[in-house]
N, C-alpha and C positions, 0 to 999 in steps of 0.2 A: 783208324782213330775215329772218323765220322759215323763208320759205322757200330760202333762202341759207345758213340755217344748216343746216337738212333735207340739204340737197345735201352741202354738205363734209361735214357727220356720217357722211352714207352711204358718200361715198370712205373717208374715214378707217376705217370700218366693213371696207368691202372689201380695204384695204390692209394688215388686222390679219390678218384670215383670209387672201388670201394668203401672209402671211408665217407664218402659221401651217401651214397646208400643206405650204410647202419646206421651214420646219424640222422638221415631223414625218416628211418623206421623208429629211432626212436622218441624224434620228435612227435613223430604221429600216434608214438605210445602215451605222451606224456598228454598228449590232448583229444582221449579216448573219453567217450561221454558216458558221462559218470550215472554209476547206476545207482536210485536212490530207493528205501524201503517206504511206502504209502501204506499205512491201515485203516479200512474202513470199519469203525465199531456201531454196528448195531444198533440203532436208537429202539427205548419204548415211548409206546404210542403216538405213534407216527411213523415217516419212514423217509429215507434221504434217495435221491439219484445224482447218479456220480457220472459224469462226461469229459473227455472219454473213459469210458469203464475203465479200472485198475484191473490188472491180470491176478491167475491165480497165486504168484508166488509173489504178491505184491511188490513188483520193481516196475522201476517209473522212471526215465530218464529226467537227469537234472534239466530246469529250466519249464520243464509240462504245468500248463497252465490248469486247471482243473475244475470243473463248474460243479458246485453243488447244489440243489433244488431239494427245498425240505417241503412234507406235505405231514401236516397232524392230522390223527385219528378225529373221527368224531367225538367233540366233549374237549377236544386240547386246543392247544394254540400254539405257536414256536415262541420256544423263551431264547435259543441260540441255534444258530450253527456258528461250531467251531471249530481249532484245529491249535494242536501243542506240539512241542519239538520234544521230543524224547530226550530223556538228561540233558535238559537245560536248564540250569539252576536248582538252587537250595529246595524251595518249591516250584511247583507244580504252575506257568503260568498261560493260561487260556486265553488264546485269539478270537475274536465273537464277533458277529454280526447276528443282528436282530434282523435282519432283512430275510426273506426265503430264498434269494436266491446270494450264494458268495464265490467268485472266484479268488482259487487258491495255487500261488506261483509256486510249485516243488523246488525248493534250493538247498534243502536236508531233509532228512529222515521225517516222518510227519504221523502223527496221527489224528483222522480227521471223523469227527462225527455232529448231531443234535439234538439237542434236548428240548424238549416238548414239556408244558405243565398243562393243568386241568383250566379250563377257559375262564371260570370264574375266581382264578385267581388275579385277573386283570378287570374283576365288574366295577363298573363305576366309577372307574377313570380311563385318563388319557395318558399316554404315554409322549413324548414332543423332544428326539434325540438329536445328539452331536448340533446344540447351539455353540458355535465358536464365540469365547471371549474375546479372546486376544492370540498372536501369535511372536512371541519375543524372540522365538529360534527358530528350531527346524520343525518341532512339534504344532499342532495348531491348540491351543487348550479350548476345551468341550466339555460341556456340564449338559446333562437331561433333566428335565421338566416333568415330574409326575402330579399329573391336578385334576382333580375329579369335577366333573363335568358342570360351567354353570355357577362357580365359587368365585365369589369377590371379595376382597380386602383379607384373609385368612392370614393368618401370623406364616411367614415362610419355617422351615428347615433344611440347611443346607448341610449335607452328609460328605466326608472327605474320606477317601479311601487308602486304604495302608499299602503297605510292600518295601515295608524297612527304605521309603522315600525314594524306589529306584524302581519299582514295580508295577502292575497293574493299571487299570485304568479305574474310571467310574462305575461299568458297566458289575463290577464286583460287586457294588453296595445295592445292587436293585433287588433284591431282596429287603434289608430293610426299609428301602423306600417304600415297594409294595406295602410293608407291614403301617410304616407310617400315616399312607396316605390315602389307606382305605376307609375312613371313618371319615373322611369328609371334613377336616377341621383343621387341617395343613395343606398347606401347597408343598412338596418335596421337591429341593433339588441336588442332585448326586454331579460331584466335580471333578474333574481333573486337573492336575498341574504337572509343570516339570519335574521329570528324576533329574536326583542328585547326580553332578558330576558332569558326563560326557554319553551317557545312558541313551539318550534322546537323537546324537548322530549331533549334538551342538560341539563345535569346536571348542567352545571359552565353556570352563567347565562350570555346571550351576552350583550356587552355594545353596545352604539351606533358610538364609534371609532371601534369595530368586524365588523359594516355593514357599513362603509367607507372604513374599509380595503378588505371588499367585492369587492366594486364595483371596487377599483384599479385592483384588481385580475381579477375582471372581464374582465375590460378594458386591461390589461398585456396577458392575452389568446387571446382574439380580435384579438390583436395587432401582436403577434404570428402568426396565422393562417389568416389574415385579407385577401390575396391574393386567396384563395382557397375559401373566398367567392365572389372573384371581389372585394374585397374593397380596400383600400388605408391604411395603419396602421398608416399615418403620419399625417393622415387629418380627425379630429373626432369630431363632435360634441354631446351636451351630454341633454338629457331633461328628466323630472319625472313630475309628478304630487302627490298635498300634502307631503306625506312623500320620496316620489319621488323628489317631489320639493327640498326640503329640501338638498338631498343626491346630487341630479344633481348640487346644487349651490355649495356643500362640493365641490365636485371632480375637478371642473373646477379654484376654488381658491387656494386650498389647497394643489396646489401639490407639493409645496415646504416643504409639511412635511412628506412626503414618505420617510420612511429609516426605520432601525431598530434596532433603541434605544429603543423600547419600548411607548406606550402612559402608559404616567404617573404612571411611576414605579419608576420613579426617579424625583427629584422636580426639577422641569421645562421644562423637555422634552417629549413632546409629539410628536411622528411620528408613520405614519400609515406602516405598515410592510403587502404589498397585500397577501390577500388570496393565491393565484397565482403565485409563480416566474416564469418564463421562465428558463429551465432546459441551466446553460452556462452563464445566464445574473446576474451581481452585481446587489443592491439594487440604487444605484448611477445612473447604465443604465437608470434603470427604469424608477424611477424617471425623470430623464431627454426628453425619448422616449414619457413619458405619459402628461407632463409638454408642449412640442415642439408641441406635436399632439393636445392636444383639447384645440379648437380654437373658440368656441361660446358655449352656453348657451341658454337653455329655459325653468327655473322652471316655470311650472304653479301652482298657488295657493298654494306655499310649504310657508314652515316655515325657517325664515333664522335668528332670532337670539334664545340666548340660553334662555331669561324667558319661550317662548312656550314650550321649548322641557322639563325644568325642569321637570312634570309631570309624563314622559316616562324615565327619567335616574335615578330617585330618588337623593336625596342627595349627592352633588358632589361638589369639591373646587370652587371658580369662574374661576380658572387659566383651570381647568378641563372641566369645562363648553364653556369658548370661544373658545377652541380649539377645539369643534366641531362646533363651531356656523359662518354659510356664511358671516355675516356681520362683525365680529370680522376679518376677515380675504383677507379681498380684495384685491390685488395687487393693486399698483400706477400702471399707465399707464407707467411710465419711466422702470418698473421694464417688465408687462407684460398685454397684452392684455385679456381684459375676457369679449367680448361685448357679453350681457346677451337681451333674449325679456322674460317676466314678464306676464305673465295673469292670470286673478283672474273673478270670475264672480261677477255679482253687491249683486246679493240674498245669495253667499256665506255668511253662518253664521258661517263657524268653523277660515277660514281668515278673517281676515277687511284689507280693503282698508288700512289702517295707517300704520300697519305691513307691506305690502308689499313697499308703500310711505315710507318707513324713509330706505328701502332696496333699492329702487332705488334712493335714494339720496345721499348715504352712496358711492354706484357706480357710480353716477356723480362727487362729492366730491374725489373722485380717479381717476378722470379722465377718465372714462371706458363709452363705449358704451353702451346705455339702451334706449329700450323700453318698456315703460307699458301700454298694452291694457287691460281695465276692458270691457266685456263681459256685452252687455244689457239684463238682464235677467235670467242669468244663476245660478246654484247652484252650488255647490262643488262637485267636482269626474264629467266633466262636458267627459274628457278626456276616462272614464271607458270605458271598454268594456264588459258587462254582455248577460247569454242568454236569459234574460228577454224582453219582448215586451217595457216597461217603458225607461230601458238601452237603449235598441239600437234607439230607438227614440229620445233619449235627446242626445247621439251622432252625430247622424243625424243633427240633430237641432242646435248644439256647437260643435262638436269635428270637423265635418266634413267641416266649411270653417275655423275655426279656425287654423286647421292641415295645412290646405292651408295656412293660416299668416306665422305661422312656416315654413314653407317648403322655402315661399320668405323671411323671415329671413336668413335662414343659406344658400338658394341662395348666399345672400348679403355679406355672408363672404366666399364662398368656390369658388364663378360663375363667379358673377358681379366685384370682385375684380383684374381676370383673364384680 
């Protein structure tokens, strides 16, 4: 009998350790280091180094850190290094650093390169990146400074960048900034705020009154510091494109709901409390400083009432709704000036024509200055700036006399008025 017992014990013995074997083989299968694909594309004019080198069949283990050092041709300068995830979103969105040298963590598939322009595409100004505003979450919010060298008191422009409010950063719109602020007659500055939601790695999800109180914020530090860029804090104009659009048309109507009663904590009151106070200044100031100063307008191709935006806020009161929506909210001319210019391309498919026409009729019908130029040809995001050969040609092509329109727009309220 003991010895009976001896025997099964043993099997039963055997049969634990094998089974402990195959599960520890396949534990150590399930935490095999993942092999990731790295591609490096080719820059012109100029050239990148990659440490450590990427192998020939471009696999990379997950977690490899990766130094890249960009150097331009004679005649260029570095406008990026950067790097995209491969099918990751609707479009196409690019990680930049303007700096020459960027380390890059492998955590997916990646493709990495830089783009170089011709050097006097940057003459005559200065470039002055990632000033933080403010920090309300996890994100830190950063606006650039473009001011050409030696300029004091200059009407500002501050440029908001699109991505359907859940995208991109500022570094998008530097392109029209360039186009802006090379004439020497504006101080340019390009901004960032929170994406909608939970985008940002923020727990409490941001609504889209958090990235209007954004851009107040934004524009209340401007305003602050606006002399140490050469600019003017009293004299602002304000332009975005798509969800840019959107926010650019918020800021310039709405500023008569700046305070801090809260958006819609209580039934009926909705005001935007900026990101931003000025250390010393009431909410009342503000309000009033940011209200006095911006003085024009140029949504291109944005969204300005609330059916479009529905999609982006989820389920919200109607009272909730026009209180962020530009048309809901237009000042009479008796009250204040908001002369807006309006452009849209013809081939855009994500704007129609109607949407932006029933926005500049809404601003006629108030008595406010408007222009609306539709673009023969053009598509939507016509405004971008990417480091793609595609981008910066359909720039070229739209952004670059277009910016020009703009620029004799807000002439016409900062210059020609004079």
């Amino acid at each position: 009998m003991g010895r009976f017992t001896c025997s099964f014990l043993g099997v039963v013995i055997v049969v634990i350790v094998l089974f402990h074997h195959k599960a520890l083989g396949q534990n150590q299968g399930n935490i095999k280091e993942e092999i990731l694909t790295v591609t490096i594309k080719k820059p012109e004019h100029g050239n990148i180094k990659v440490s450590p080198s990427i192998p020939e069949d471009c696999k990379v283990a997950s977690g490899t850190v990766i130094t890249i050092k960009a150097k331009p041709d004679d005649g260029y300068i570095l406008d990026s290094i950067y790097y995209y995830n491969p099918g990751e979103g609707r479009w196409r969105m690019y990680y930049e650093s303007m700096d020459s040298v960027m380390n890059i963590k492998i955590e997916r598939d990646k493709v990495i390169g830089a783009s170089f322009i011709e050097e006097e595409a940057l003459d005559g100004f200065t470039v002055t990146q990632n000033i933080v505003y403010a920090q309300p979450g996890v994100k830190k919010l950063k606006y650039d400074v473009f001011s050409s060298e030696g300029v004091k008191h200059l009407p500002c422009i501050v440029i908001i960048h699109g991505g359907g409010w859940s995208a991109n950063t500022e570094d998008i719109m530097r392109g029209l900034a360039r186009e802006l602020v090379k004439s020497g007659d504006y101080v340019v500055v390009s901004i960032d705020y929170r994406w909608i939601g939970t985008k940002d790695g923020d727990s409490k999800p941001n609504t889209m009154a958090d990235l209007i109180e954004d851009i107040y914020g934004a524009i209340a530090h401007i305003q602050e510091h606006a002399e140490e860029y050469g600019g003017d804090p009293a004299h602002i104009a304000i332009t975005g494109d798509s969800a840019g659009g959107h926010l650019s048309a918020a800021a310039i109507n709405m500023t008569h709901m700046i305070g801090d009663g809260g958006f819609g904590e209580q039934e009926g009151i909705y005001e935007f409390r900026p990101t931003y106070v000025p250390q010393g200044k009431s909410i009342e100031q503000i309000r009033r400083e940011i209200t006095e100063a911006l003085q024009a307008a140029a949504p291109s191709y944005g969204v300005f009432d609330s059916e479009l935006i529905k999609n982006f806020v989820g389920e919200r009161s109607d009272s909730w709704m026009k209180a962020i929506s530009p048309i809901d909210n237009i000042p009479d001319i008796t009250e204040r000036a908001v002369p807006q210019l309006l452009l849209r391309g013809t081939n855009d498919m994500l704007i129609k024509d109607e949407h932006v026409q029933a926005y500049a009729d809404s601003l006629n019908n108030a008595g406010q200055r408007v222009t609306y130029i539709q673009v023969e040809g053009a598509y939507h995001a016509f405004f971008d700036w990417k480091p793609d050969a595609q981008t910066k040609a359909t720039f070229e092509k739209y952004g670059v006399p277009y910016a020009a329109k703009m620029k004799s727009f807000f002439d016409s309220v900062f210059y020609l008025k004079k």
